[in-house]
C-alpha positions in Angstrom: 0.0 0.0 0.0 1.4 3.5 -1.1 1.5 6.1 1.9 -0.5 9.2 1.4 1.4 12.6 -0.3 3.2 14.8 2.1 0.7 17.6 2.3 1.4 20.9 0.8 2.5 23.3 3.1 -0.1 25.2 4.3 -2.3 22.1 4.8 -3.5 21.3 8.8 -1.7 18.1 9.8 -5.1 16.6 10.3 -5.6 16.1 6.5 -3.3 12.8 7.1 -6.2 10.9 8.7 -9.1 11.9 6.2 -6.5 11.0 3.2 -6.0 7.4 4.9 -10.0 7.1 5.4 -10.3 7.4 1.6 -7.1 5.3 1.1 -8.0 2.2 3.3 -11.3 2.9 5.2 -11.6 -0.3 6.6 -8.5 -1.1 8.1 -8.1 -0.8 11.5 -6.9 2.3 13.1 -6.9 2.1 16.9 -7.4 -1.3 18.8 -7.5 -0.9 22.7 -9.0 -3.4 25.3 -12.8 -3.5 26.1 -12.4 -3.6 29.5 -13.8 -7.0 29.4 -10.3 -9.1 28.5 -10.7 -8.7 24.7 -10.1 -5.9 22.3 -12.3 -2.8 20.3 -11.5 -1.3 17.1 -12.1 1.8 15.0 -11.2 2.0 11.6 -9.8 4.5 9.7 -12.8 5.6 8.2 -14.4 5.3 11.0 -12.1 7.4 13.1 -12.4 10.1 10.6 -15.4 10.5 10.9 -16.0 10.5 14.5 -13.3 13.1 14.6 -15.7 14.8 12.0 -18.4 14.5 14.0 -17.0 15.4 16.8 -15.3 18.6 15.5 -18.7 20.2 14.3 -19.5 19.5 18.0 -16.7 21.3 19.4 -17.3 24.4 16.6 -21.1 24.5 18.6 -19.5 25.0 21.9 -17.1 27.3 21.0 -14.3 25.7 20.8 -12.5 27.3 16.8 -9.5 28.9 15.4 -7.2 29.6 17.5 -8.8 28.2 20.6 -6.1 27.2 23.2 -8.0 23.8 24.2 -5.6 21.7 26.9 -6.3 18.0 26.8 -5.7 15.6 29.7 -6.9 12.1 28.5 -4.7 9.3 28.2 -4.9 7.4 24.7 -7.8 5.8 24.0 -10.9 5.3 21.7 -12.0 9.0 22.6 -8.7 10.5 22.8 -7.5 10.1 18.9 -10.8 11.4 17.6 -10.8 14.1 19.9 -7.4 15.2 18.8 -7.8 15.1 14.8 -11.2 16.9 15.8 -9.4 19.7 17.7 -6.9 20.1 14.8 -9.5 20.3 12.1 -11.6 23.1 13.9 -8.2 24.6 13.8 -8.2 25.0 17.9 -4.3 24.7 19.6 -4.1 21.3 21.2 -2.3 21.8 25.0 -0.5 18.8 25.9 0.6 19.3 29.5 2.2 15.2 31.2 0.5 14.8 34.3 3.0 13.5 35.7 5.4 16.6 36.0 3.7 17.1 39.5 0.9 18.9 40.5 2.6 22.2 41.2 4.5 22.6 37.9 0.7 20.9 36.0 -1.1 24.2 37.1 2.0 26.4 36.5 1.5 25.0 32.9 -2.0 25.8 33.0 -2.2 29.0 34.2 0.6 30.0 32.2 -1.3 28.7 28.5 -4.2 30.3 29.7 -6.5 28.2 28.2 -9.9 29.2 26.4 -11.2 25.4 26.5 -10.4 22.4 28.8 -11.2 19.0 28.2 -10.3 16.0 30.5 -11.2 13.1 32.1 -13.4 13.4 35.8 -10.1 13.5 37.6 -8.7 16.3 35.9 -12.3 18.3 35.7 -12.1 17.9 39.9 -9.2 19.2 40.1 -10.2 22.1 38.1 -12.8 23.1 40.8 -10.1 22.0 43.7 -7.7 24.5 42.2 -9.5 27.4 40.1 -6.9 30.0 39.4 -5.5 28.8 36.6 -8.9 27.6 34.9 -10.4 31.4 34.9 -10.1 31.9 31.3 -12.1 28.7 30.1 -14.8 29.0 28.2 -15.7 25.9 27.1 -15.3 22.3 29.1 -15.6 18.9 27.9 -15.7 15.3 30.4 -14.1 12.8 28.6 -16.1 10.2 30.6 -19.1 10.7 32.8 -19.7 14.4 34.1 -20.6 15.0 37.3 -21.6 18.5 39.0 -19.1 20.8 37.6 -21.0 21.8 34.4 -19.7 22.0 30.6 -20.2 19.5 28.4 -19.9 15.9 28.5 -18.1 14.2 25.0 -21.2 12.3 24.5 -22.9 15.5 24.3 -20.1 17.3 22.5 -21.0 14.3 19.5 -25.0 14.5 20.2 -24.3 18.0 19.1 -22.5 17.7 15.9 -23.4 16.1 12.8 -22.3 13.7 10.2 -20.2 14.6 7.0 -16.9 16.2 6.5 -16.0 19.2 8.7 -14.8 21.8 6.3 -11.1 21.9 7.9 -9.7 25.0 8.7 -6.4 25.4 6.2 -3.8 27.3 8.2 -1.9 30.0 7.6 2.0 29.4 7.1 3.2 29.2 10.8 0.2 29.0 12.2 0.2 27.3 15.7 -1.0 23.6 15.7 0.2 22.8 19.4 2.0 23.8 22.6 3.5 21.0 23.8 4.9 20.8 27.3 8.6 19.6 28.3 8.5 17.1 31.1 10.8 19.9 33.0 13.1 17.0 34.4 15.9 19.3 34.1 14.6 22.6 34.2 11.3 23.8 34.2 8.2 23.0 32.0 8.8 25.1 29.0 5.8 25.3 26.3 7.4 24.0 22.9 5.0 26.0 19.9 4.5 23.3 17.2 2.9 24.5 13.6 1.1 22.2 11.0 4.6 22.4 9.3 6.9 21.1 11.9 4.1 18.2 12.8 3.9 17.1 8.8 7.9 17.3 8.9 7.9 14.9 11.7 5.7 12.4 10.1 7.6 12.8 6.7 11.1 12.1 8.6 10.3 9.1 10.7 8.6 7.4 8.2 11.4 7.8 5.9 14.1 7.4 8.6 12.5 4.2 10.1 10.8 3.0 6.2 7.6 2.5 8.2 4.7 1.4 5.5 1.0 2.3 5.9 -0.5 -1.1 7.0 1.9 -1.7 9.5 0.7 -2.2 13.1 2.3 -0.2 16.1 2.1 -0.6 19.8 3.0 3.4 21.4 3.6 3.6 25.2 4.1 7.1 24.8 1.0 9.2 24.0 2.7 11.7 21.2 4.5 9.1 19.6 0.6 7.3 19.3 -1.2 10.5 17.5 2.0 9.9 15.1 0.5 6.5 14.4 -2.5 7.5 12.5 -0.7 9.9 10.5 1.6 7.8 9.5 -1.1 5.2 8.4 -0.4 2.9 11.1 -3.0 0.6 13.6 -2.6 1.4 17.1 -2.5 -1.1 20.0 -3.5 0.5 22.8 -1.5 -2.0 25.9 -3.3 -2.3 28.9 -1.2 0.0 31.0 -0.9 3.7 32.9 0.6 6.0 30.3 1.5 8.2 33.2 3.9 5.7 34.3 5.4 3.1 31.8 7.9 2.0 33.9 5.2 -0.1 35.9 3.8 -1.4 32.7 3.1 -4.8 33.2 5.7 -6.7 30.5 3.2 -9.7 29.8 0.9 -7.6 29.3 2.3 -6.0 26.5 4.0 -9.4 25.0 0.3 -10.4 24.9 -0.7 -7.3 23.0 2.2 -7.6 21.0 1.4 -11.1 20.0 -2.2 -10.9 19.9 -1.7 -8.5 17.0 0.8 -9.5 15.5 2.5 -5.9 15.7 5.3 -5.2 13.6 6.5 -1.9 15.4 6.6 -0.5 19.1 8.2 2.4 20.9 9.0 2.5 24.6 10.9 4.2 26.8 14.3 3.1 28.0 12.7 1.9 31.3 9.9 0.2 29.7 12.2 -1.7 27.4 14.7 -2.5 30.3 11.5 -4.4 31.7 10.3 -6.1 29.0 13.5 -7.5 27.9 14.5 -8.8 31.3 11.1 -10.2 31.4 11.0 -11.7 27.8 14.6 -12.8 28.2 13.8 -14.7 31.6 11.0 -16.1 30.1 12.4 -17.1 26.8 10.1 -14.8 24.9 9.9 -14.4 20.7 8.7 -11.3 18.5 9.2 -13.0 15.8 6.6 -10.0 14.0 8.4 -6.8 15.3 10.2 -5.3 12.6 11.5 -2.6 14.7 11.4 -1.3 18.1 11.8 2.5 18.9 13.2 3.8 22.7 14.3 7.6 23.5 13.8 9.7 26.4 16.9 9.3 27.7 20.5 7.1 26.8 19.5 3.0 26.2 22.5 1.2 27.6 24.1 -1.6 26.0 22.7 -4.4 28.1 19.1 -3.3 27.7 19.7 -3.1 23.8 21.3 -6.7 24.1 18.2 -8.3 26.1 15.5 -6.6 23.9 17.2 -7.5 20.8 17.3 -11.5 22.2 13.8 -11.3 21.5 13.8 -9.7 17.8 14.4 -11.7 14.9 17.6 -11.4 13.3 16.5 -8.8 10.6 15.1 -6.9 13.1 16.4 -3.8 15.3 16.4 -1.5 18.2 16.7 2.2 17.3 17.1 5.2 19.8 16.2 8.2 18.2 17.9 11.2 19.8 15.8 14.5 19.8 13.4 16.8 22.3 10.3 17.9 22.4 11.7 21.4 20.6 13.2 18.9 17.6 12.7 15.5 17.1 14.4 13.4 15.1 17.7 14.8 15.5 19.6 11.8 14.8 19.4 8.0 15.0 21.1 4.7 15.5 20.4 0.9 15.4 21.2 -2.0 18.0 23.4 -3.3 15.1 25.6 -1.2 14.8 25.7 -0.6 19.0 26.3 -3.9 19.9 28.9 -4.5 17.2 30.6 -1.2 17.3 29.7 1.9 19.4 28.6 -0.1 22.5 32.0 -1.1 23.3 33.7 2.3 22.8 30.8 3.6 25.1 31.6 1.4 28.7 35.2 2.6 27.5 34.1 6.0 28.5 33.2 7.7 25.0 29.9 8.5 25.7 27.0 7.1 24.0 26.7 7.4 20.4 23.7 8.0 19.3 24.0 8.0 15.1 24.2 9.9 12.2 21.9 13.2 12.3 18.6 12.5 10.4 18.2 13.7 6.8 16.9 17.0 6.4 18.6 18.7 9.9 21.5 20.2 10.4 23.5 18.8 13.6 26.6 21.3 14.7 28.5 21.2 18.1 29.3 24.7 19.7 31.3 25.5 22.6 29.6 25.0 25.9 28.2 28.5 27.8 25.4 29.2 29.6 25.0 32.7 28.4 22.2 33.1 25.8 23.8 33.6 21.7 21.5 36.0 19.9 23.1 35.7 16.5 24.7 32.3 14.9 28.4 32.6 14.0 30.8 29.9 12.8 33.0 30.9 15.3 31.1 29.5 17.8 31.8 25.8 16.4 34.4 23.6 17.9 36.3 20.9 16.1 35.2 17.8 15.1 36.2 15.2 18.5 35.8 18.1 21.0 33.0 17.7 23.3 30.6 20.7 23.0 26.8 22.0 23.2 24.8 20.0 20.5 22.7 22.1 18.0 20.1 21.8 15.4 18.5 23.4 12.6 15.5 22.0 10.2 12.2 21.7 9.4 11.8 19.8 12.3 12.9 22.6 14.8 10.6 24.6 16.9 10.7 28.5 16.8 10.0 29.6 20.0 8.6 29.1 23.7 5.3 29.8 24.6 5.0 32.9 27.2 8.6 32.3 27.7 10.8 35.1 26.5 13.7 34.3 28.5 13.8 31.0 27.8 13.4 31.3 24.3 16.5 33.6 24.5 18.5 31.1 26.1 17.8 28.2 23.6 17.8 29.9 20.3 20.2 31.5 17.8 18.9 33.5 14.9 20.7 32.0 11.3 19.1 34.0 9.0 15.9 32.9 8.2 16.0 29.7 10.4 15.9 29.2 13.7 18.5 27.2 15.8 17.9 25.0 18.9 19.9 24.4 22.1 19.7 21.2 22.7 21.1 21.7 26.4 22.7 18.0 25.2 27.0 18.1 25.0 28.6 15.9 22.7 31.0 15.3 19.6 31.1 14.3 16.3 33.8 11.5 15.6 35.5 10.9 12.2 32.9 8.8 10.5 30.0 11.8 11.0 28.2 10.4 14.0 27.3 12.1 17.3 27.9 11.3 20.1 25.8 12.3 23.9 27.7 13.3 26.4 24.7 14.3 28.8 23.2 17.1 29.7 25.1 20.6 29.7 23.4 21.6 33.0 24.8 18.2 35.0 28.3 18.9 34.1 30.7 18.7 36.8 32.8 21.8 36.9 36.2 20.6 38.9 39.3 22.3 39.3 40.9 20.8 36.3 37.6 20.8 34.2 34.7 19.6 33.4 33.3 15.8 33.6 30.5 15.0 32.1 28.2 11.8 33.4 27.3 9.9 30.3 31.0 8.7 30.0 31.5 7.9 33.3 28.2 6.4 34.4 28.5 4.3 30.8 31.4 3.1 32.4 30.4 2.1 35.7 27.1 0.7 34.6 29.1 -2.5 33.4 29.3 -3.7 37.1 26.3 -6.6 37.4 25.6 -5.4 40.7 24.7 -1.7 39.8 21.4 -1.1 38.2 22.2 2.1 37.2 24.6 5.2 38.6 25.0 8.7 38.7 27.7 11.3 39.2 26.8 14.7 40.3 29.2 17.8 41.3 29.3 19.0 45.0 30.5 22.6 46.1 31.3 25.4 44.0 31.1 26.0 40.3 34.4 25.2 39.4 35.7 23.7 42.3 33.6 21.0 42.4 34.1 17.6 43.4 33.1 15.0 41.7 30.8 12.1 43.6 29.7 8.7 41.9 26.4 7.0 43.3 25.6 3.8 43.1 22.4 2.4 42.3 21.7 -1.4 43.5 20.3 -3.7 40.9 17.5 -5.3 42.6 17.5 -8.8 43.7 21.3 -9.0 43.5 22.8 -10.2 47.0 26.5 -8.7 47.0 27.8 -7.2 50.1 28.3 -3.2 50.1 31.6 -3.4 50.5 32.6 -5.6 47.7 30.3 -3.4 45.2 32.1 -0.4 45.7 35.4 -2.0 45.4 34.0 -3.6 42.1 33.0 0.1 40.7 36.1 1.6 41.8 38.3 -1.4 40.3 36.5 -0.6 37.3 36.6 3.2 37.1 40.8 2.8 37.6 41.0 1.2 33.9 39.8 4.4 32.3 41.1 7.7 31.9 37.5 9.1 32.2 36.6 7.8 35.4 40.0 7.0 37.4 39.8 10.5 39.2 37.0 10.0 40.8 37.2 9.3 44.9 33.6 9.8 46.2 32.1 6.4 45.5 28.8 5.8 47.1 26.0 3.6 47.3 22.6 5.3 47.3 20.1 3.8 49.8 17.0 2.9 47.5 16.2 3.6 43.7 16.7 6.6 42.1 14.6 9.6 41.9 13.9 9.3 38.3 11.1 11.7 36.2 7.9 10.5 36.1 7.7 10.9 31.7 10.1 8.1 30.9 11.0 6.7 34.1 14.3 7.3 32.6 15.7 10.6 33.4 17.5 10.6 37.1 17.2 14.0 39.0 20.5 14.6 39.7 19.6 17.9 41.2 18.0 16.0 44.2 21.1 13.8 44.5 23.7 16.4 44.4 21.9 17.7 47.2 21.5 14.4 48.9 25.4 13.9 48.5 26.2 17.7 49.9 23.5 17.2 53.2 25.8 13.8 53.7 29.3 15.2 53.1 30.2 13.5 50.7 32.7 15.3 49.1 35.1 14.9 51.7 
């Protein structure tokens, strides 16, 4: 089956789903459980036009052009209708994670100032529980039953559209599509403004990237990466699980949806993965139908790469697409070529590679500062092996923050007509044009003789069976920091304390990255980790930790 055309510029990136109704109407679009151990589906055609339906609904209520509509649903039969609907009514989509915290989630909120809301029951109490940042709504929807706090509920929202195409708005060049929040796990929530542009780009480039076929079944863990599914003219397997927090995904679980379906694609984050393939491994699991599997979020070691890939058939691979939500895909690499190549040189303390920057960006390394750069200059560039901040340019790359003027200052440089990103990611190119991560610019260790950076080092000491993952964090004063490791235990693994640090630090002598570092420490209990990927540790809170214990002494 031939993919739909790219659409033409202008054209709202909802025009993917009704161009896959007409193309295939009756495959199947979404497939989630019933709530009674078996499984529901919506076609495409279908799907398009509930979202029709539904978006003549939303026109009645108020919700239009322009409309600033925040959604808190988790994937489901309501949620990809209701999304296509919002986009074809020309309304901004919100997409704020839940599980950034409460505080930080009405930050968001009252910062987007919203002119519609739509959520499921929990999120509408919490509206009336907390009201400040709700004061500019206009127009509510319950995505589920509606209780007492008025607005509309989505049964109603359909009752009161009608069937037939929606005339879809076609927006201007530029115009805003979404705001899409960062999970703030180092730094802040920051509002990333996506166009119709930068969304089509992002369907164009990872289906190209990743040769992903309409027809092809998918099984998303990760709610943005599942609105890409229907765009891309892909059937999506909605697991039985919390979206909030796929760490605690069950892992049979989603071998049975995986099986049941007969899924030829998946993404996860690294978390997620690590679970499933220590589950699938210890239970001798076989995918023989996955073509490929997609992780990101945050570095995929070596060994979770090795157990998932036990699982694969031979022709298939892990990839780990590197990007943000302010550019994504940046660049990408395969399991192949990890576990016969760039795995290795990682746990020798290179970083983690992380591929060849994808076609159509433009990848540069500049030297680190945390002082904003108004105006792109070559100058800035370091050479080619030299660690430095990553940055990207492309179709792919959003322009600006929203209601965030400073921060938008901080992570873009004017080049001419284009717009260049920050990734706030340090790394190097190596002779043979891939890039390497480094970790983030912000956890840098700034010590006496320079800086260390904790992707080399923790790739290093993550080698040790007994550590399930570690961390090193800086203690005392820019530039005089000292440099302390922490240890976390991998569970069920019975070796005494004092024999696992002398493991890490027999380890950490054999390479020139780590062999400085004195303060080894074991951290008592798991890591405090954000609550996105399950992926990200907080280093912040464990630099503290380690300076409230002393340990830099």
């Amino acid at each position: 089956m031939n993919a739909p055309a790219t659409m033409k510029p202008s054209a709202n990136i909802a025009s993917h789903l009704p161009a896959m109704a007409r193309l295939d109407p009756t495959r199947p679009a979404i497939i989630a459980p019933d709530g009674r151990g078996g499984w529901k589906t919506m076609t495409f055609g279908e799907l398009d036009a509930m979202s029709d339906r539904l978006a003549h609904g939303l026109a009645a209520i108020g919700v239009t052009r322009g409309a600033r509509t925040v959604v808190l649903a988790p994937p489901s039969f309501e949620f990809f209708p209701l999304v296509f609907a919002i986009f074809k009514v020309g309304a901004v989509m919100v997409a704020i994670d839940p599980g950034i915290g409460r505080k930080a989630l009405l930050a968001c909120l009252e910062e987007v100032s919203a002119d519609a809301f739509i959520g499921i029951p929990a999120a509408h109490l919490a509206r009336l529980l907390f009201p400040k940042p709700f004061v500019t709504v206009k127009a509510s929807v319950t995505v589920g039953r509606r209780w007492f706090w008025g607005g509309h509920s989505l049964d109603e929202v359909k009752a009161l559209g009608r069937d037939g195409p929606y005339p879809m708005v076609e927006p201007d060049k530029g115009e805003t599509a979404a705001i899409l929040f960062t999970s703030g796990s180092t730094g802040i929530p920051k509002g990333a403004v996506y166009s119709h542009e930068i969304f089509d780009a992002q369907v164009r480039m990872i289906r190209e990237a990743y040769d992903i076929r309409p027809g092809e079944i998918d099984l998303p863990t990760f709610p943005l990466f599942a609105l890409f599914d229907p765009a891309l003219g892909m059937t999506a397997v909605l697991p039985e699980m919390d979206f909030r927090f796929p760490a605690q995904a069950e892992p049979k679980k989603l071998i049975e949806a995986l099986t049941a379906h007969r899924c030829t694609s998946m993404f996860g984050s690294p978390a997620l993965i690590d679970n499933l393939g220590r589950f699938g491994v210890a239970n001798q699991v076989k995918l023989p139908h996955l073509k490929r599997v997609l992780s990101a979020g945050a570095p995929v070691r070596v060994d979770v790469l090795e157990k998932m890939s036990k699982l694969l058939a031979d022709d298939a691979q892990v990839f780990t697409p590197f990007g943000a939500t302010e550019s994504l895909p940046v660049a990408s690499i395969g399991s192949r070529e990890v576990l016969a190549n760039t795995g290795r040189l990682a746990m020798a303390g290179k970083g983690v590679c992380v591929g060849r920057p994808a076609a159509e960006v433009t990848v540069r390394v500049i030297r680190i500062s945390d002082e904003p750069i108004e105006t792109w200059s070559d100058a800035l560039l370091v050479p080619s092996g030299t660690i430095g901040e990553i940055t990207v340019a492309g179709p792919v790359v959003t322009r600006e923050y929203w209601a965030r003027p400073e921060q938008t200052k901080a992570a873009k440089i004017q080049d001419g007509d284009r717009v260049v990103h920050r990734m706030g990611d340090v790394g190097y190119f190596d002779d043979k044009g891939r890039l390497w991560m480094c970790g983030r610019k912000g956890h840098r260790v700034e010590t006496a003789t320079g800086p260390m950076f904790t992707t080399p080092v923790e790739e290093v000491v993550n080698q040790v069976p007994a550590v399930r993952r570690s961390a090193l964090v800086g203690v005392g004063e820019r530039g005089k920091q000292v440099p302390v490791l922490l240890i976390e235990r991998e569970r069920g693994v019975d070796v005494p304390e004092e024999q696992l640090l002398a493991d890490v630090r027999a380890l950490t002598a054999k390479h020139e990255t780590t062999k400085s570092i004195r303060s080894v420490h074991v951290f008592p209990g798991d890591f405090p980790v954000d609550r996105r990927h399950n992926a990200k540790i907080e280093r912040e809170k464990l630099a503290i930790w380690a300076s409230d214990k002393g340990l830099a002494g």
